[in-house]
Every structure is written in structure tokens, then in C-alpha cells.
C-alpha positions in Angstrom: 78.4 108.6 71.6 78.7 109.0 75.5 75.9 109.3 77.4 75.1 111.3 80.2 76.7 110.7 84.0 74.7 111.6 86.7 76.0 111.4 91.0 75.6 107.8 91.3 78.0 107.2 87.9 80.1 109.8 89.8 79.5 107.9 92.8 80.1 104.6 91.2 83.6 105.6 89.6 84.8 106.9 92.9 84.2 103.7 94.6 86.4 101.9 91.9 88.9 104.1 91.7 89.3 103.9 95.2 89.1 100.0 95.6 89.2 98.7 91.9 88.1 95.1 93.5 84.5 95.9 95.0 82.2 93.6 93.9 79.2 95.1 92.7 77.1 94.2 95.4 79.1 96.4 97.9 79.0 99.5 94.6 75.3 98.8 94.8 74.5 99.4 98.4 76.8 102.5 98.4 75.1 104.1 95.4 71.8 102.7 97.1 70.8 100.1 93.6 70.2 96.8 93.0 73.7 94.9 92.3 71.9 94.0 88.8 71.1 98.2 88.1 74.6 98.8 89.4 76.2 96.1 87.2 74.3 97.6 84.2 75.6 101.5 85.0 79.3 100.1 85.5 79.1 97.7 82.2 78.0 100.8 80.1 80.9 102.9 81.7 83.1 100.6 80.4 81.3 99.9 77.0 81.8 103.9 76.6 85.7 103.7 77.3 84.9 106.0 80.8 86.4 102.9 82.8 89.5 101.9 80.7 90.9 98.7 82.7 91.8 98.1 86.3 94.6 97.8 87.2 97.2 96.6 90.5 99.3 99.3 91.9 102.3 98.6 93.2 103.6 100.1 96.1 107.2 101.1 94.7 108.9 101.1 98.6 108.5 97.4 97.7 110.5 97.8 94.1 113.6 98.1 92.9 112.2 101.2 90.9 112.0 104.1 93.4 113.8 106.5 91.8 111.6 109.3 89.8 113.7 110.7 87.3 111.2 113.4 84.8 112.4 114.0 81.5 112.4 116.4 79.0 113.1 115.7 74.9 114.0 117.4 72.4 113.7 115.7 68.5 115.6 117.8 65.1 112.5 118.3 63.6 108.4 117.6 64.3 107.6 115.7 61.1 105.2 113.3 61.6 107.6 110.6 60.4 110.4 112.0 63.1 107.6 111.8 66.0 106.4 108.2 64.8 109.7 107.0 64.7 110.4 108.7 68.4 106.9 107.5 69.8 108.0 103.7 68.7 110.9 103.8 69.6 110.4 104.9 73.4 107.1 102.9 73.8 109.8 99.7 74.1 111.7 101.6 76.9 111.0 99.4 80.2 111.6 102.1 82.0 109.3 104.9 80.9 106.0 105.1 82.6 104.6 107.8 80.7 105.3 109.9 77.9 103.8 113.1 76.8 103.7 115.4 73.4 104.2 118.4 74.4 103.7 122.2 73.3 106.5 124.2 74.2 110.1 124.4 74.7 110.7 120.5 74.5 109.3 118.3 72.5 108.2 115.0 74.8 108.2 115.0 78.7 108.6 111.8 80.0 108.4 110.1 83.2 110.7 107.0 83.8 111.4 105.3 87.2 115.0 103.5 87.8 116.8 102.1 90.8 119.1 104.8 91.6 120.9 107.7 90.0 123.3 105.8 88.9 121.3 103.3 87.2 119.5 106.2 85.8 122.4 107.7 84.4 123.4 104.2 82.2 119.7 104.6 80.5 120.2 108.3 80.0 123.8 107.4 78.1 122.7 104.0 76.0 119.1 104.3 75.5 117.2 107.7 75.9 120.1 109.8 74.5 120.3 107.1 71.4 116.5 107.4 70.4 115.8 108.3 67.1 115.7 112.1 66.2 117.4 112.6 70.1 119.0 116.6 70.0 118.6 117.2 73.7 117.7 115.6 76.9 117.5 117.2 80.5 116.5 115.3 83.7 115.5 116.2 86.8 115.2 113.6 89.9 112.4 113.7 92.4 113.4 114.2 95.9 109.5 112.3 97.1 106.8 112.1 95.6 103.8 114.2 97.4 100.6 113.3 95.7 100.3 110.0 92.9 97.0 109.2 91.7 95.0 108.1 88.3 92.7 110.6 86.7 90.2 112.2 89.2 86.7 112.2 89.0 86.2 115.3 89.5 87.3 115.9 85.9 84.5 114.4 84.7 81.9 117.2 83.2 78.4 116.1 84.0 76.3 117.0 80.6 72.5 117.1 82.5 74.2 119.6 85.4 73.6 122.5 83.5 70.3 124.1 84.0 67.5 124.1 82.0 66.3 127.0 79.8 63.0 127.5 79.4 62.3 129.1 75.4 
């Protein structure tokens, strides 16, 4: 059951997302708490699955990966033995950072970062097109990339900001 998240959990995640490495003594005098009320508020966000890991980001100009290639799949049928045997199959591909079910007309969209075109062109031929259930693939490379984040905040619905009813 997830509990209710007021400004200073709102407060609290932003901090971490934008530096996951504050300690929580520097959280705590931005929220305006006591490190030990703000170590409580952040080990119950993680208890509930709201913080899910933290995690290094890597700036790819210092990679070999900066190429942004977005795919979309198609499979020859939706069973759920055809997508289980898709989904474990592409989970070992290095090379795909995300992967999506999707509703529409392709079945997975799927976001995979390579070295070049070229490079990008040998996966598309010996792995992606080889994946089990594979009818149909179609790429399309990213010139830049404008805006790369994690999940915002502001997504988060706060259950106590609705107003109160009187009956």
C-alpha cells in the first residue's frame, strides 16, 4: 500500500533526482528536517518502490555509444508464448536500452544506442532482425538528442491534494 506524498516527499525526490549522491543532511536542510526525519521520509520512499535504485549516468560524448537508433517491431502473432519468447530474447541485447509493448501498428518500440550507422546496421542484420517471432523491423536514427531525463516528478499524483468535502 503506498502512502500519501506531501511537498517535502516531492521536494525530497527532486533533490535526488537531481543529485542522486546528497547525503541526507544536505536533503534535510533543503526540505527544512532533521537529517534523522529526512532519512526516515527517503527510507520509506524506497521501502514503497517510489525510489527504485540510483543510478550513474554517463555522459555518452564520453562513449563509444552515441548513436540513437529507435526501433520499431513487429512479431507474427501476440501470443503470450510469442511475446515471452521476444521479451527474453531482446532483454540479452547489449545494445537495447529500453524496450516497450506497444498498442498500435508495431508491436515493441525499442531504443538501442550503437557506435555509428554502420555499426548499427550489423545488429539490425545478425541480431534484431533474427529475434524470435521477427516479421518487420523499421529504424530511424536520431540526428541529437534535445531533452533526456528519468521519470519526472511532476508525474507523481499527490493523494491529500484534493480537497476536502465536507458531508
Amino acid at each position: 500500500m503506498r502512502s500519501e506524498f506531501d511537498n517535502i516527499d516531492i521536494t525530497i525526490i527532486n533533490a535526488l533526482q537531481k543529485q542522486g549522491r546528497l547525503s541526507h543532511a544536505a536533503i534535510a536542510a533543503e526540505v527544512h528536517l532533521s537529517p534523522s526525519a529526512c532519512l526516515r521520509r527517503v527510507k520509506r520512499l524506497e521501502d514503497e518502490g517510489i525510489i527504485s535504485g540510483y543510478h550513474a549516468r554517463l555522459s555518452r560524448n564520453h562513449t563509444r555509444q552515441n548513436t540513437t537508433v529507435f526501433v520499431e517491431i513487429s512479431l507474427d502473432s501476440l501470443t503470450d508464448d510469442t511475446r515471452e519468447e521476444f521479451e527474453s530474447a531482446v532483454i540479452d541485447v547489449a545494445e537495447v536500452v529500453n524496450c516497450h509493448f506497444m498498442a498500435g501498428q508495431f508491436d515493441y518500440f525499442l531504443q538501442v544506442w550503437c557506435e555509428d550507422p554502420r555499426a548499427y546496421e550489423r545488429l539490425h542484420r545478425t541480431v534484431l532482425s533474427q529475434l524470435p517471432q521477427v516479421t518487420a523491423v523499421r529504424s530511424t536514427i536520431a540526428l541529437r538528442t534535445i531533452v533526456e531525463r528519468g521519470a519526472s516528478v511532476s508525474a507523481i499524483q499527490i493523494e491529500n491534494d484534493q480537497p476536502d468535502v465536507a458531508v
